[in-house]
N, C-alpha and C positions, 0 to 999 in steps of 0.2 A: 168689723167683720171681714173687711176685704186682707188685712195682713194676717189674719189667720190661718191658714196655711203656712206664709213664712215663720211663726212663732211657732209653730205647732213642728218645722223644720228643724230651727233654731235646739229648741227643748230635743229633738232626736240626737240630734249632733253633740249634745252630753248625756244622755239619757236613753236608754232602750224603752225604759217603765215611762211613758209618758201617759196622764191621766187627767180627763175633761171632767168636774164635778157638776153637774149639773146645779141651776138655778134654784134655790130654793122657792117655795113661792111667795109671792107678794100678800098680805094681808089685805088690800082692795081688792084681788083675783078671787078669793077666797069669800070675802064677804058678797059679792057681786053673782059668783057660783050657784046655781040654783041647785044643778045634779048633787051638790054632798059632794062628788070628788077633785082631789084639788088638779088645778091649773095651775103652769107658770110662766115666766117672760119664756116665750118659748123661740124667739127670734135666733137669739146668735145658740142655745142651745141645740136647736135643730140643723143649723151649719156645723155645728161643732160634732154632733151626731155622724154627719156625714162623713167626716175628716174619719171620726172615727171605726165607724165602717170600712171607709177602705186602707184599716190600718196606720195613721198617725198616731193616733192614741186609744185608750180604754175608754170607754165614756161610763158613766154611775150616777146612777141614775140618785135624787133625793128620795128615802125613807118613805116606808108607811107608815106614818107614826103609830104606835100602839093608843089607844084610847085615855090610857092614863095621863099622856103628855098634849091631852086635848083640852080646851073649853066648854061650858055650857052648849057653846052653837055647833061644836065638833071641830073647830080648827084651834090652830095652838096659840098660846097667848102671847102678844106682839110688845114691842117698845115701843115702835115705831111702825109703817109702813112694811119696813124692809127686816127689821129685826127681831129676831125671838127675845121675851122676856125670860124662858127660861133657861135656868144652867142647866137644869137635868134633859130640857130637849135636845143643848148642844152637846152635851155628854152622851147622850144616845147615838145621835148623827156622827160623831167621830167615829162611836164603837161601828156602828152600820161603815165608816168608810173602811176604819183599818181591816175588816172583816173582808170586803170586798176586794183592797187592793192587794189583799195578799201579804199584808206586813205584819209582822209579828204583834201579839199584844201589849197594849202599853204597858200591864203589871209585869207582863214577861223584861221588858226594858229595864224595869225597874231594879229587877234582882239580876238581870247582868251588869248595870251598872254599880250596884251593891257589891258587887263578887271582885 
């Protein structure tokens, strides 16, 4: 956390678009969670916030996920600790980033590539 700033520097000096994705959360945050909404490592996220507050970068926040890409208990289904089991939640989270950062869509890529 402490060379954060310099990377976040670094990224300026090629880059105007610099952008901080936020942590997704952890499957023990979640299961631990009593309120129903989720938590996450919130540590270098919340520095990272900061940065971006006074302008280093964009910060983006992680998804509400829609219900469909939920579990029985209401959170999503995991592989691991850290990882989602599903492809259709990381196909969601992509469409929620590209949407956010202002980038064209990926089918729109697709037919200029095509062309």
């Amino acid at each position: 956390m402490m060379t954060m700033p310099d990377i976040l520097k670094a990224a300026h000096s090629v880059t105007p678009r610099v952008f901080w994705k936020e942590t997704s959360p952890f499957k023990g945050m979640l299961l631990s969670n009593k309120t129903g909404s989720f938590r996450r490592p919130l540590d270098i996220d919340h520095a990272a916030k900061r940065y971006c507050e006074q302008g280093m970068c964009t910060y983006v926040q992680f998804p509400e996920l829609p219900s469909t890409l939920l579990d029985e208990n209401g959170i999503p289904p995991y592989w691991d600790n850290l990882h989602f089991s599903s492809g259709a939640l990381y196909d969601y989270w992509n469409r929620c980033m590209v949407s956010k950062l202002g980038l064209p869509d990926v089918s729109a890529l697709h037919a200029i590539i095509a062309d």
